[in-house]
RODOKOL-559447 format. One line per field, with one value per residue (C-alpha): residue in one letter; x, y negated, z. Coordinates in steps of 0.05 Angstrom, whole numbers, plus 5000, padded with zeros to 4 digits. Each point is the difference from the previous one (the first is absolute). Layout:
N
resn	c(A,...) .
px	c(X,...) .
py	c(Y,...) .
pz	c(Z,...) .
***
This chain:
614
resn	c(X,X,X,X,X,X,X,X,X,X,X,X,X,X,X,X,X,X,X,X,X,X,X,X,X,X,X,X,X,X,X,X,X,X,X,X,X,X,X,X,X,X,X,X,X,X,X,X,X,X,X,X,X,X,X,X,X,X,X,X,X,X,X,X,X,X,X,X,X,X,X,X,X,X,X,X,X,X,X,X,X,X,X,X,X,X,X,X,X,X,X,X,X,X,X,X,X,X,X,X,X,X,X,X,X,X,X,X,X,X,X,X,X,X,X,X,X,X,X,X,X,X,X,X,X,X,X,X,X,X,X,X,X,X,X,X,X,X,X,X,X,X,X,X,X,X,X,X,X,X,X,X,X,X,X,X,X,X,X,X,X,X,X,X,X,X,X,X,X,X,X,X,X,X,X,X,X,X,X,X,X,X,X,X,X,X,X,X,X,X,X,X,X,X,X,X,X,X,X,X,X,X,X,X,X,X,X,X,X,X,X,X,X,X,X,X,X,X,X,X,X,X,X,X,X,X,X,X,X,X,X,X,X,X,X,X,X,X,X,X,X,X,X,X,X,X,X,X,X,X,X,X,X,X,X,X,X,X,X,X,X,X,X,X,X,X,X,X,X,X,X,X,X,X,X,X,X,X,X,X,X,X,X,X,X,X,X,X,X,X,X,X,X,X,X,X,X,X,X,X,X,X,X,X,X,X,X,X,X,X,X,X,X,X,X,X,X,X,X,X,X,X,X,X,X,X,X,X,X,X,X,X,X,X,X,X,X,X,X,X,X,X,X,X,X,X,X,X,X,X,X,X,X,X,X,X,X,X,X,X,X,X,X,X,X,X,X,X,X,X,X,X,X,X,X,X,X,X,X,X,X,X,X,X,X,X,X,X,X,X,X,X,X,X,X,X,X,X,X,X,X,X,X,X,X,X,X,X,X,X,X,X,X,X,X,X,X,X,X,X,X,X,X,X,X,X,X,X,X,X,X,X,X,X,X,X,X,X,X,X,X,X,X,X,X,X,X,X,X,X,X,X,X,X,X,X,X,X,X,X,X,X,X,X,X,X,X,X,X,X,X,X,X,X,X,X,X,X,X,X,X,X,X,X,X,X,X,X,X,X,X,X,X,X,X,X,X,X,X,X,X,X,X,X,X,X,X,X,X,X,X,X,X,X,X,X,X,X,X,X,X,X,X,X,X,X,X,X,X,X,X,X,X,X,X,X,X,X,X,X,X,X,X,X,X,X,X,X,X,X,X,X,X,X,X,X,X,X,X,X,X,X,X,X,X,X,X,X,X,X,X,X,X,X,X,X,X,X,X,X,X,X,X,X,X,X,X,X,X,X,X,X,X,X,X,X,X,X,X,X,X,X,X,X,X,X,X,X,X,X,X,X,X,X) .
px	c(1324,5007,5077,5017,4967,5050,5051,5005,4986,5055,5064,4974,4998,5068,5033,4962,5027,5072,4992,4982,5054,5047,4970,4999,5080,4977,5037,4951,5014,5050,5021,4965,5053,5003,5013,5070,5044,5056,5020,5069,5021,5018,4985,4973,5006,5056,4969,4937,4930,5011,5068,5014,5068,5046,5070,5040,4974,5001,4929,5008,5053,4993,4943,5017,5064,5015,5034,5025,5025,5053,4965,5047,4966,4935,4922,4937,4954,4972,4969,5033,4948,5003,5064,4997,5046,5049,4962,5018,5004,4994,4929,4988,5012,4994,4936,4959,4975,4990,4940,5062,5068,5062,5037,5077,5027,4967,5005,4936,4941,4943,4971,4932,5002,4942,4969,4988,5001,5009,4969,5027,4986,5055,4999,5000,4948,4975,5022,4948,5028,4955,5021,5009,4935,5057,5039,4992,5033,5036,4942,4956,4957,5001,5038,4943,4993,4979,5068,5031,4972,5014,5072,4993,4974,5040,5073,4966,4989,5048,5055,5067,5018,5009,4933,4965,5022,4991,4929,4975,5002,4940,4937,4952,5000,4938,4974,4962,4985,5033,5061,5017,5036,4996,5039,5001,5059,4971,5049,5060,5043,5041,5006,5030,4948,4959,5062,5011,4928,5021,5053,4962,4997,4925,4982,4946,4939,4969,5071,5026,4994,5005,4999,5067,5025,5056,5024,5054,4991,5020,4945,4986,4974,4935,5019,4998,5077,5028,5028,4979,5031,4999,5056,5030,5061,4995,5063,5027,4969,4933,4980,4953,4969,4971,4930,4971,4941,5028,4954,5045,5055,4975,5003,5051,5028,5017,5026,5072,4984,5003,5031,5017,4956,5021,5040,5034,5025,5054,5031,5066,5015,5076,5024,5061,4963,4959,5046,5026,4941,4993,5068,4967,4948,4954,4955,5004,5030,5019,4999,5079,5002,5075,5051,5054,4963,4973,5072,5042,4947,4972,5064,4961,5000,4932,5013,5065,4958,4951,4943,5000,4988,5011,4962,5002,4942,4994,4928,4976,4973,5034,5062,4990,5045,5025,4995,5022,4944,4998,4943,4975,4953,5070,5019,5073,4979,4951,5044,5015,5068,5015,4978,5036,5059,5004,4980,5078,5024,4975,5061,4970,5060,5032,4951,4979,5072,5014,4935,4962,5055,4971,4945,4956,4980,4967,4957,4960,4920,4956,4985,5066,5019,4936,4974,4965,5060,5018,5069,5050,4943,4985,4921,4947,4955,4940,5044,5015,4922,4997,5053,4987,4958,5060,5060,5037,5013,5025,5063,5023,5048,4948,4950,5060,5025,5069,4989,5055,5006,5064,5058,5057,5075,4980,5058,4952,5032,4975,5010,4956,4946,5012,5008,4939,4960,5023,4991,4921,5004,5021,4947,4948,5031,5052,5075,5065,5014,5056,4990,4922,4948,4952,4938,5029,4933,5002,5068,4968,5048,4967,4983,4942,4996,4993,4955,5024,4971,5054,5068,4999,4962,5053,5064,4968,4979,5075,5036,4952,5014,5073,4991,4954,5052,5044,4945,4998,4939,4974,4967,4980,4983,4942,4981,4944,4956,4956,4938,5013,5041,4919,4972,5038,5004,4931,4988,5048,5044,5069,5048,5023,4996,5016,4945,4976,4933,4986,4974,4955,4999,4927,5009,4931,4968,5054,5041,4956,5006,5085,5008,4934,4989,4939,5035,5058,4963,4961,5041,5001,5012,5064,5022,5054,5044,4930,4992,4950,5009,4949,5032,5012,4925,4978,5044,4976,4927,5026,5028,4929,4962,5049,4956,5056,5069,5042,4962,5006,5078,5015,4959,5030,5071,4976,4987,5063,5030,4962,5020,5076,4995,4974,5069,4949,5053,5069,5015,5034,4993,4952,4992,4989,4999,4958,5039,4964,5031,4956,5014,4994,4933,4965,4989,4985,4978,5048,4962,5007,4950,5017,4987,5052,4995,4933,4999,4923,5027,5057,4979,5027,5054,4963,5062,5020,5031,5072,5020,4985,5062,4950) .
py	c(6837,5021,5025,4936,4956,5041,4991,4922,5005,5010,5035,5016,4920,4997,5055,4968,4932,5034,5035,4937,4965,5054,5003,4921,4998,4958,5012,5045,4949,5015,5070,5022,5006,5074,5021,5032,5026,4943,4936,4973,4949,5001,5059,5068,5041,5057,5035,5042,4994,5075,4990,5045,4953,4941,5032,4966,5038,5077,5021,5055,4953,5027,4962,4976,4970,4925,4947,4949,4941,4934,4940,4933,4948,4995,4996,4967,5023,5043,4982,4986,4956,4931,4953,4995,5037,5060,5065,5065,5016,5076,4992,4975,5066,5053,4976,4955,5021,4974,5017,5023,5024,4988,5053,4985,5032,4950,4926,4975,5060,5008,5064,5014,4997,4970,4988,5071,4961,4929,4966,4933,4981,4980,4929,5022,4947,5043,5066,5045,5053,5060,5020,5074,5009,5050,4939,4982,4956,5020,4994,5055,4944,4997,4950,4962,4947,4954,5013,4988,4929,4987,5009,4958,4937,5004,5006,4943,4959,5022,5041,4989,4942,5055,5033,4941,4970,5069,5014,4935,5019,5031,4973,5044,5060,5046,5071,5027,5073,5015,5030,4955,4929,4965,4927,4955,4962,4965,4938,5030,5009,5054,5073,5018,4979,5060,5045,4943,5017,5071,4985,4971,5014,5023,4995,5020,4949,5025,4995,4938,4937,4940,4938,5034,5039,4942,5011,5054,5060,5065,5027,5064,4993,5040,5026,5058,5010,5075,4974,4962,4952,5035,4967,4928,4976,4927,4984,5061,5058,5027,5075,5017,5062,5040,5008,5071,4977,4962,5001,4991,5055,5041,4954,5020,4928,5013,5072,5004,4924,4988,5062,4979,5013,4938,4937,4961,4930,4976,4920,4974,4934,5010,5022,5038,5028,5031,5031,5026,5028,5037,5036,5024,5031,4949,4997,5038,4962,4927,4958,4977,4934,4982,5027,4995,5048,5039,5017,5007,4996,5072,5035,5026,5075,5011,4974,5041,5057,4992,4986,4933,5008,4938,4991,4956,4989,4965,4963,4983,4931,4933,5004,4958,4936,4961,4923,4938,4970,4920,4960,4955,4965,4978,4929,5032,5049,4964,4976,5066,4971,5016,5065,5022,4964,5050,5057,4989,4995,5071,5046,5070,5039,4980,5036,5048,5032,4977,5018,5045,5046,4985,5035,4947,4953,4942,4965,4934,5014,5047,5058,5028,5071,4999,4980,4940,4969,4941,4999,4998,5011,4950,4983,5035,4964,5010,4968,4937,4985,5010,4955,4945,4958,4997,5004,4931,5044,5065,4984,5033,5047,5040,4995,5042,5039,4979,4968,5034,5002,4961,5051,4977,5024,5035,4966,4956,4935,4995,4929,5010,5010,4947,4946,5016,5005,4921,4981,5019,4976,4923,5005,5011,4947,5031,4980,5025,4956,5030,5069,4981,5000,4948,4969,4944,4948,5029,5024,5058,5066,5059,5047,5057,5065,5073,5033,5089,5048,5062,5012,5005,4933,4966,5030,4968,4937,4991,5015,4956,4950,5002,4982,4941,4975,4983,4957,4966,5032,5016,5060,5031,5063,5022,5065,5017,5056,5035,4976,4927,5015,5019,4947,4957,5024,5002,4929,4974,4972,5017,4966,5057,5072,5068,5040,5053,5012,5072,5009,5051,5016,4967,4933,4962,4961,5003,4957,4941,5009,5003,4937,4978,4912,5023,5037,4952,4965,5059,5032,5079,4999,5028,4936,4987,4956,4951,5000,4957,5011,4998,5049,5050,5000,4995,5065,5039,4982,5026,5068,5014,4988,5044,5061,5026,5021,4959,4948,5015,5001,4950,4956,5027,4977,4937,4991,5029,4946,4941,5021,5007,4931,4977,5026,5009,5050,5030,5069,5043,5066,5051,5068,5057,5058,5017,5025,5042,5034,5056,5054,5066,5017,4957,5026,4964,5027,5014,4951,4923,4959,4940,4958,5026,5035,5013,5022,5019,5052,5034,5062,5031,5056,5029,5025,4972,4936,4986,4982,4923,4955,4975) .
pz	c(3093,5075,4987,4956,5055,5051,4961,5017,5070,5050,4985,4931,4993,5017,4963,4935,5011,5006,4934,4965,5036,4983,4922,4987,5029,5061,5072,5041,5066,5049,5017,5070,5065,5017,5077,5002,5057,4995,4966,4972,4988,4931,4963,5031,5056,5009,5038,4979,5035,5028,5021,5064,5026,4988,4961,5055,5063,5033,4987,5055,5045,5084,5039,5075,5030,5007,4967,5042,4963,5026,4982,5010,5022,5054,4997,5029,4954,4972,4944,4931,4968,5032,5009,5073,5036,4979,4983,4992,4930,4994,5028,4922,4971,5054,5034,4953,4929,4933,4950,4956,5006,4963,4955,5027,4933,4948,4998,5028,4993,5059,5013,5039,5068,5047,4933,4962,4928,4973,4944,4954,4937,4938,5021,5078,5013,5048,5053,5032,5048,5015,5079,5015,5045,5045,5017,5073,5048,5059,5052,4952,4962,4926,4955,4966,4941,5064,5029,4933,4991,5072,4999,4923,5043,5060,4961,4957,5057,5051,4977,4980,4949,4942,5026,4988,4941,4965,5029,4982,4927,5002,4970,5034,5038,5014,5018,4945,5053,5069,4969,4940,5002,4938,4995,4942,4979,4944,4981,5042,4941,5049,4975,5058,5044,5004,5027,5053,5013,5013,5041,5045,5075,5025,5071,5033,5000,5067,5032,4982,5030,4957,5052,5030,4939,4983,5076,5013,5032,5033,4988,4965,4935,4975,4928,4944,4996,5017,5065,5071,5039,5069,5040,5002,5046,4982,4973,4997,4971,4960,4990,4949,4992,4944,5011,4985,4974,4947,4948,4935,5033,4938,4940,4950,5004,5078,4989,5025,5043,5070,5028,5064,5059,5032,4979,5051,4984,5046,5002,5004,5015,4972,4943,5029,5053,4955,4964,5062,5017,4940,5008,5064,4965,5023,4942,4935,4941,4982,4928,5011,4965,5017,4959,5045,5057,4929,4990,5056,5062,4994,5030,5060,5029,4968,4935,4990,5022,4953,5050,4968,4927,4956,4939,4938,4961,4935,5000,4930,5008,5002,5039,5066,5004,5046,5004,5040,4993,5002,5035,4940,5056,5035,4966,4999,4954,4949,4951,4952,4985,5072,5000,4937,5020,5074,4947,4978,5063,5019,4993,4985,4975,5067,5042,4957,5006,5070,5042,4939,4969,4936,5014,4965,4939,4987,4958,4986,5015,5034,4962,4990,4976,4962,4930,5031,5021,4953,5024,4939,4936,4960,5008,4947,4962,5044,5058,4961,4986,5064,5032,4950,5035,5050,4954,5028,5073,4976,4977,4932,5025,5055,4927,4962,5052,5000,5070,5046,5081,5018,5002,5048,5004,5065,5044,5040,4964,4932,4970,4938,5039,5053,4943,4966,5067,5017,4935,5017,5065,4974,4954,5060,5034,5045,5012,5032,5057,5018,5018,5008,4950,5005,4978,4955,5031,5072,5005,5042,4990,4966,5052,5014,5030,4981,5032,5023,5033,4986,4998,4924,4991,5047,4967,4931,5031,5038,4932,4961,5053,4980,4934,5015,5045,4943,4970,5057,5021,5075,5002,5071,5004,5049,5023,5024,5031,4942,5038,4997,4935,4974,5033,4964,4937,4993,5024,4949,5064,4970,4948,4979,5002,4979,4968,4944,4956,4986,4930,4959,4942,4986,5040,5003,5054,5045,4957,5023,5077,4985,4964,4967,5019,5037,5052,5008,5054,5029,5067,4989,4927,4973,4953,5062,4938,4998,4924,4971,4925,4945,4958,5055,5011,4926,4989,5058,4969,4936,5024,5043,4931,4955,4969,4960,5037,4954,5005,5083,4999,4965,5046,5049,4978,4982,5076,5016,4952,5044,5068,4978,4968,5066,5040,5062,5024,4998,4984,5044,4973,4963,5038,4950,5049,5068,5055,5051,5058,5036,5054,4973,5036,4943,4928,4938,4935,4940,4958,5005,4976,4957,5059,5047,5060,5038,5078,4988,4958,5049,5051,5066,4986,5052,5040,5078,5000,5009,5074,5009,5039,5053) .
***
């Protein structure tokens, strides 16, 4: 009697009301979340829980030295999480941490990091993350659940646009002990969400303060990252340096990271004197975006030497593209017949061969070079329930993929293209008075400007100008300082400019704070073209509740389908390689990881430094 009474008490209660469950064919309830050392995305982990290093780093690459970096542009703050001022970005990576870490050789997995383990369920209707009770800030003090919902409510409240619409997902959020968050995201319908959680910056609770935390500042942050700030010419230059008692130097996902001793981040206000500068020796390695310096501007003494080394790396992800992109919020640009009609006006093959030498492609959308581009394949079944509701916009040729980029003759005087861009014009209301095109009601001529802030940008806006010209088309041409060129890019004040949208492979969130309605009207977002379209945001919501990674690509070209309906930009080009020029003092690992190159992964060769041109 005293064993059968046991027997239905406790976990003897439970395991009998699984075996009947199990007997009588009935589901035995929802399988329990298990604590593991990362989370994907979709599908599982690459890496094992007793991993020792990343695949794309030197395990046992040289400790000390400094990396000194040219950064173009200037700075007044610095921190990255609020939309006043311009901050300096590395501080992101090198001096504040995440509860988890991304793998830069899968799609979109999260390894432990300030948090030891994570936790979600199948429906991820919740994350708990489990912090590493070693984790400490800067200052000594230890990284706490308190400090983890701190930094969840101030980012809520006062962070940056993307910061806040993400963080306000959450239901609830609470501290079951001192060392374990738990936050429910009950009726979020977002799998992604709990990696966004991850990814999310935590600062110190005792060391922040929140009445002037949306106010910039020089001021050095407190924070768990491998590195200090420890010197700031405003303006000019930051040093960080790596802080021996880093507490996560010894975590295998930080073996072969953060090598340098000290990182020193030097400004330029110019492009050309930057590149100057680094021909001097003056800082350590550049990302050369131009082709035409790429191919003939490295004929310097130290690059025929081999002092410079030049490197090409072949990143896995979307290839970056380049845009015009139009101001939607400009009445000039509203009308989409407008905006397809410059679209043919745009004579790629011309610069491509004059200013490029063919170094580059191009092609409709944002996620080229990858299989979530939608560019020239007919759309899957999945994609058609998907677009339904919004069939009458997407025309039937960007549904079949038989949509093409205008191709011109590539002399600069193309008539095919200039007839069919006037026959779009008239339809939007515009006439050839002349050589003037004008609004047929107010007679005003078509005119805006193109906003530039490099010599690139201005050689593209001067030939595009060109070919507007012979539409009758005023087009100035404006260049700017990259300061005000930010400034103004991310207050919307521009007609048009020249811009790009990196990509992953796992895109999520993010695609909401580039072009979702929402942040159309919100200064600091990234949706620069203003597009306020339902099936842009229905899609995005579509991709972030995909379980299944079909199901996940083909929502993601069905989004690609709605923004190239929307002709919100031009395409200049797609760039399918990195280009990264370094002096010879800097090493880099054999492997690449599928994202590209990664500075936090180079060392010091260790040897003296070639003489510097003072």
């Amino acid at each position: 009697m005293f064993m059968f009474q046991r027997l239905f008490e406790g976990p003897g209660l439970r395991l009998c009301v699984l075996a009947f469950a199990l007997m009588a064919g009935l589901p035995a309830g929802p399988a329990r979340a298990e604590e593991a050392h990362a989370i994907a995305m979709h599908g599982k982990a690459a890496m094992p829980a007793d991993f020792t290093h990343m695949p794309y780093v030197n395990p046992d690459a040289r400790k000390g030295g400094r990396l000194t970096w040219g950064i173009l542009g200037t700075f007044d703050s610095l921190n990255p999480f609020i939309v006043k001022g311009l901050a300096v970005q590395p501080v992101r990576n090198y001096v504040v941490e995440s509860l988890l870490a991304r793998g830069q050789d899968e799609p979109f997995t999260l390894y432990g990091l300030l948090a030891r383990t994570v936790e979600t369920d199948d429906e991820r209707s919740f994350v708990t993350f489990h912090i590493d009770p070693r984790a400490r800030f800067s200052d000594g003090k230890q990284v706490t659940a308190e400090d983890v919902l701190f930094s969840w409510q101030l980012l809520r409240d006062h962070g940056r646009p993307n910061h806040r619409q993400y963080y306000s997902k959450v239901a609830k959020a609470e501290a079951p002990d001192p060392l374990t968050v738990r936050f429910d995201l009950a009726g979020a319908n977002d799998r992604e969400l709990p990696l966004i959680l991850g990814l999310m910056p935590i600062l110190p609770k005792h060391a922040v303060d929140v009445a002037t935390f949306e106010e910039t500042s020089l001021a050095a942050p407190v924070a768990s990252g491998p590195y200090r700030v420890t010197a700031v010419k405003p303006g000019a230059s930051v040093t960080l340096t790596r802080n021996p008692d880093y507490w996560g130097r010894d975590l295998a996902i930080n073996r072969g990271l953060y090598n340098f001793d000290e990182i020193r981040l030097d400004y330029f206000r110019e492009a050309n004197g930057q590149f100057e500068a680094f021909k001097r020796g003056l800082y350590d390695f550049r990302v050369e975006h131009e082709p035409l310096r790429w191919h003939d501007g490295y004929d310097f003494p130290a690059a025929r030497s081999g002092e410079v080394i030049r490197d090409t790396v072949k990143p896995g992800v979307p290839q970056p593209s380049e845009f015009l992109v139009f101001n939607t919020r400009r009445p000039v640009f509203a009308d989409i017949r407008v905006r397809k009609a410059l679209t043919l006006l745009f004579d790629f093959e011309l610069v491509n061969r004059n200013y490029f030498f063919g170094l580059y492609s191009r092609v409709a959308g944002y996620f080229a070079g990858s299989d979530l581009s939608a560019y020239g394949k007919p759309a899957d079944a999945r994609e058609r329930e998907l677009l339904k509701p919004f069939a009458a916009q997407i025309p039937s040729d960007i549904m079949e993929g038989s949509y093409r980029l205008p191709v011109t003759d590539g002399s600069g005087r193309d008539r095919t293209t200039l007839r069919a861009a006037l026959k779009l014009l008239a339809e939007a209301g515009y006439d050839l008075d002349g050589t003037v095109l004008r609004n047929r009601t107010t007679k005003a001529p078509f005119a805006f400007e193109i906003l530039v802030t490099t010599r690139d940008q201005e050689r593209i806006a001067l030939a595009f100008q060109r070919d507007l010209k012979r539409a009758g088309i005023e087009a100035s041409v404006r260049a700017v300082d990259p300061v005000q060129f930010d400034q103004r890019r991310l207050g919307y004040e521009f007609d048009m400019i020249q811009n790009r949208w990196d990509q992953s492979l796992s895109p999520g969130n993010e695609q909401y704070f580039y072009w979702g309605s929402a942040a159309a009207g919100n200064p600091g977002t990234r949706n620069y073209m203003g597009a306020r379209d339902p099936a842009v945001d229905a899609m995005i919501g579509a991709l972030l509740e995909a379980r299944e990674h079909t199901d996940f690509v083909s929502a993601v070209r069905a989004l690609d389908r709605a923004l190239i309906a929307g002709f919100y930009t031009i395409p200049l080009f797609n760039v399918s390689e990195q280009w990264i020029a370094r002096w010879n003092r800097i090493e880099r690992p054999k492997a690449t990881a599928l994202s590209g190159y990664l500075p936090e992964t180079w060392w010091s060769k260790g040897e003296p430094q070639a003489t510097q041109t003072k």
